[in-house]
C-alpha positions in Angstrom: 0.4 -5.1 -30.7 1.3 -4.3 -27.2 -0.4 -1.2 -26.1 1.7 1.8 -25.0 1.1 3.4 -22.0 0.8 7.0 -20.6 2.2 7.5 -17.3 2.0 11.0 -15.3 4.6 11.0 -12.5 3.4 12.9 -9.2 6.9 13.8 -7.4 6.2 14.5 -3.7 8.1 16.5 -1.3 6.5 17.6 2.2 3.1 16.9 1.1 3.2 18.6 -2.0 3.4 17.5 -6.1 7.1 19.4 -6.7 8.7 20.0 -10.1 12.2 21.3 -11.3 14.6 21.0 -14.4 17.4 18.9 -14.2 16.2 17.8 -10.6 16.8 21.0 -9.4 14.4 24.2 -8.9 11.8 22.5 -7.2 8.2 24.6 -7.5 4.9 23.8 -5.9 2.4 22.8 -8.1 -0.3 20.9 -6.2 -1.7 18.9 -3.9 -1.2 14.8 -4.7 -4.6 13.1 -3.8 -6.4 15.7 -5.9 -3.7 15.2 -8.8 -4.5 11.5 -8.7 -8.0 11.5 -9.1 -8.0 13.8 -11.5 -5.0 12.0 -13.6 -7.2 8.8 -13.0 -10.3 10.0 -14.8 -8.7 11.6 -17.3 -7.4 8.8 -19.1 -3.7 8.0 -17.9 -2.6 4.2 -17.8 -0.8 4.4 -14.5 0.5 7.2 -11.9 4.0 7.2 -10.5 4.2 8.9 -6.8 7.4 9.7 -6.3 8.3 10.7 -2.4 11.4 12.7 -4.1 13.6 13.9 -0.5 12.9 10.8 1.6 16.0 8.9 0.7 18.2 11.9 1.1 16.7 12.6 4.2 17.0 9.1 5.2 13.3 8.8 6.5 10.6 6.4 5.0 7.9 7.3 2.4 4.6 9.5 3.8 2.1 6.5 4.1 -0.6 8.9 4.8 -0.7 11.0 2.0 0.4 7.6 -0.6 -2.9 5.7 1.5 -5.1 9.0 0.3 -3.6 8.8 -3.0 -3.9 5.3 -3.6 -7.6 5.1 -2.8 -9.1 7.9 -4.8 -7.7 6.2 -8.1 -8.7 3.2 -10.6 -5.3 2.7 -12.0 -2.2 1.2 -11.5 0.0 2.8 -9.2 3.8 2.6 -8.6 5.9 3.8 -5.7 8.9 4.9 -4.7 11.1 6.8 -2.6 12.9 5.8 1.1 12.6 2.1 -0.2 15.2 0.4 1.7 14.1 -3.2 2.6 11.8 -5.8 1.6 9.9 -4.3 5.2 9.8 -0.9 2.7 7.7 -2.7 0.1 5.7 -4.3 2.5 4.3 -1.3 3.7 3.7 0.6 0.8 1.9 -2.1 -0.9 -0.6 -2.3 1.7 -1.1 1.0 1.5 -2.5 0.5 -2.0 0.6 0.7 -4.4 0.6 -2.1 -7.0 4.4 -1.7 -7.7 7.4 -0.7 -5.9 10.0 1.6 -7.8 13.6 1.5 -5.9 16.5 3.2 -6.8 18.6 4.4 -3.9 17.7 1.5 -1.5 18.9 -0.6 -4.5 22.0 1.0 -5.0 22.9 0.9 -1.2 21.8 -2.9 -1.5 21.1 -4.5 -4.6 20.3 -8.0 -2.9 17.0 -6.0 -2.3 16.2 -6.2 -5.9 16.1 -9.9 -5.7 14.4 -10.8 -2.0 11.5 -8.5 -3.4 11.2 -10.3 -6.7 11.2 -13.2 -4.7 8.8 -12.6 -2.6 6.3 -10.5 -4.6 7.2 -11.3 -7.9 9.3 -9.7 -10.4 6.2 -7.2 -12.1 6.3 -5.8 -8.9 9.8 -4.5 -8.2 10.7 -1.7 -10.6 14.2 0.1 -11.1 14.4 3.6 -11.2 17.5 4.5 -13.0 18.7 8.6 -13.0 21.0 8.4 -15.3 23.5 11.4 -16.7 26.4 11.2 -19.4 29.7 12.0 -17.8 33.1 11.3 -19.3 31.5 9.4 -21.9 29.4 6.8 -20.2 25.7 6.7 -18.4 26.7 7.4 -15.4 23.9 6.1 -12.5 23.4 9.1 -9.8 21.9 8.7 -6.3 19.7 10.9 -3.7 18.0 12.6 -6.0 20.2 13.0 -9.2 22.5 14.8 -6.4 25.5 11.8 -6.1 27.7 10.0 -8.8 27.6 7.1 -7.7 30.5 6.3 -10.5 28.5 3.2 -11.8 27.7 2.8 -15.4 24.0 3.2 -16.1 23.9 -0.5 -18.5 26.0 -2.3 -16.4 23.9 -1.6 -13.5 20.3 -2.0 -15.1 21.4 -4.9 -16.6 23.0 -6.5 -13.0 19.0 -5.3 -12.0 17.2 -7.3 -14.5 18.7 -10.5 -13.8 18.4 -10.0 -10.0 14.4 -9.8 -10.9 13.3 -6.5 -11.6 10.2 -6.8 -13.9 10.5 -3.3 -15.4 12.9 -0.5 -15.6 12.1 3.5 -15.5 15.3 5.3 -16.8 14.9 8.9 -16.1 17.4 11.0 -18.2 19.0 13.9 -15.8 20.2 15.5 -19.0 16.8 15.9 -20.4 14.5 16.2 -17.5 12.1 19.1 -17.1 14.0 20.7 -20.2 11.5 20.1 -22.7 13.4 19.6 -25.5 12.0 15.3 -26.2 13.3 11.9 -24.5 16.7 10.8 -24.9 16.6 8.6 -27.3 20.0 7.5 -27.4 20.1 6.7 -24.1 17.1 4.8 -23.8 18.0 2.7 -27.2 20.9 1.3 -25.3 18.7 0.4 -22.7 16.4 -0.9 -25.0 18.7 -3.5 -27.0 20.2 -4.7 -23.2 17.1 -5.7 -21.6 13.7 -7.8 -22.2 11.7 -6.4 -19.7 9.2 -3.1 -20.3 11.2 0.0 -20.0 9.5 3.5 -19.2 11.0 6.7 -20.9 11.2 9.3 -18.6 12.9 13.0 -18.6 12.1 15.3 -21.7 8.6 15.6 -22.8 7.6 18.9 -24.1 4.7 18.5 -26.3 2.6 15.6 -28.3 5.3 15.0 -30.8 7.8 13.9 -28.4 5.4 10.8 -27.4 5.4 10.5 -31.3 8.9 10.8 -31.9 9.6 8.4 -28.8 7.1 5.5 -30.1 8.0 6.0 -33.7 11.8 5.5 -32.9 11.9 3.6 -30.4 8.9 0.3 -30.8 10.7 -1.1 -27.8 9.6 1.2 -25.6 6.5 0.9 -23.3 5.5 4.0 -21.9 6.2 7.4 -21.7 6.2 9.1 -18.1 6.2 13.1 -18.1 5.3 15.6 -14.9 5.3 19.4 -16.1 3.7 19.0 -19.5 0.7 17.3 -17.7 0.9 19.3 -14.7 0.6 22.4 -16.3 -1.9 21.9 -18.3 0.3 22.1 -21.9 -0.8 18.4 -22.7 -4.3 16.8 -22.1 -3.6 13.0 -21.8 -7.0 12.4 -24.0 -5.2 14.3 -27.0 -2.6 13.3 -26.7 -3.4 9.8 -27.0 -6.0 10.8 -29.7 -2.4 12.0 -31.9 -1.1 8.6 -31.3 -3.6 6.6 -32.4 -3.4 8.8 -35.3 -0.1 7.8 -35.7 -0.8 3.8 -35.8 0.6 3.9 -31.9 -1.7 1.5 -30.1 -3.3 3.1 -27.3 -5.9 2.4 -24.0 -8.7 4.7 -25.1 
């Protein structure tokens, strides 16, 4: 039984761990290198860093602060944010990251998706998908959950997966930072479309919205929350101790 995983997400603006609701609202919370190693020893599978303004500020990611990051933890990290080119990956990765999330860069240039996967191999290039129902359709937006980009959400993860992205992150703008549990809906549709591991992310408020997602939905791999872990609300070791208690295979 494949073992799920427990992902808190770090999102990064001037320095600083940020968080909103519904991308917007952003408050400080803390600094990310001390964030890290404290996530790392306290149990979570992986860390996301987010650098969440670069793309809409059109400059690159904050290799200083993601080289800090990167060496004070024991886990897999992922990164994103201001990845444009294969150049973008390049860089990042030898500053520690172990995976590259794109989203914007991808949207501006999807052939990036596939010159990545080609050169470091798919379980390296991840697709960050914000995702928001308008009109009746998951609708992919850009820069930050700030621009419809008028592309629908399936069509576009699935045009991702075959180009070579080894794992999808689908971040619900409806649900994120609201507290209220993972959009399930939305993430079943992902779920019967693609083959590849696919990270729940927007909605968390508690335990039983880990339970909930894994119980419903098998197909899912991970669960990625901010706040609830930030905060204090959740402790990743209880959390996974409720899972486990709940025949959901978990690293313990």
């Amino acid at each position: 039984m494949i073992t799920k995983r427990i992902i808190p997400c770090l999102d990064v603006r001037n320095g600083r761990v940020v968080k909103g609701v519904n991308f917007l609202g952003l408050n400080d919370v803390s600094d990310p290198v001390e964030l890290a190693a404290y996530y790392s020893s306290a149990g979570a599978d992986e860390l996301v860093f987010y650098d969440i303004t670069a793309s809409a500020e059109g400059r690159a990611l904050f290799t200083d602060i993601l080289t800090r990051t990167a060496s004070t933890i024991f886990i897999p990290l992922t990164v994103g944010g201001g990845i444009n080119t294969v150049d973008d990956f390049d860089r990042v990765l030898k500053c520690g990251a172990d995976k590259v999330s794109v989203n914007s860069g991808a949207l501006r240039n999807p052939q990036l998706i596939e010159d990545a996967a080609k050169r470091y191999g798919s379980q390296c290039v991840v697709l960050s998908v914000d995702a928001k129902r308008v009109e009746g359709e998951y609708r992919v937006f850009a820069k930050g959950g700030r621009e419809d980009t008028g592309l629908n959400a399936l069509e576009w993860i699935k045009r991702g997966v075959d180009m070579g992205a080894g794992e999808i992150v689908l971040n619900s703008i409806d649900t994120d930072g609201v507290k209220q549990g993972f959009d399930l809906e939305m993430l079943d549709a992902v779920c019967q479309l693609v083959n590849v591991p696919v990270i729940a992310s927007g909605g968390a408020g508690g335990i039983k919205d880990f339970v909930t997602l894994f119980k419903t939905l098998p197909k899912v791999d991970a669960g990625l929350a901010a706040s609830i872990f930030h905060f204090g609300e959740v402790s990743i070791q209880e959390l996974k101790e409720v899972l486990a208690q709940n025949d959901i295979n978990v690293r313990r």
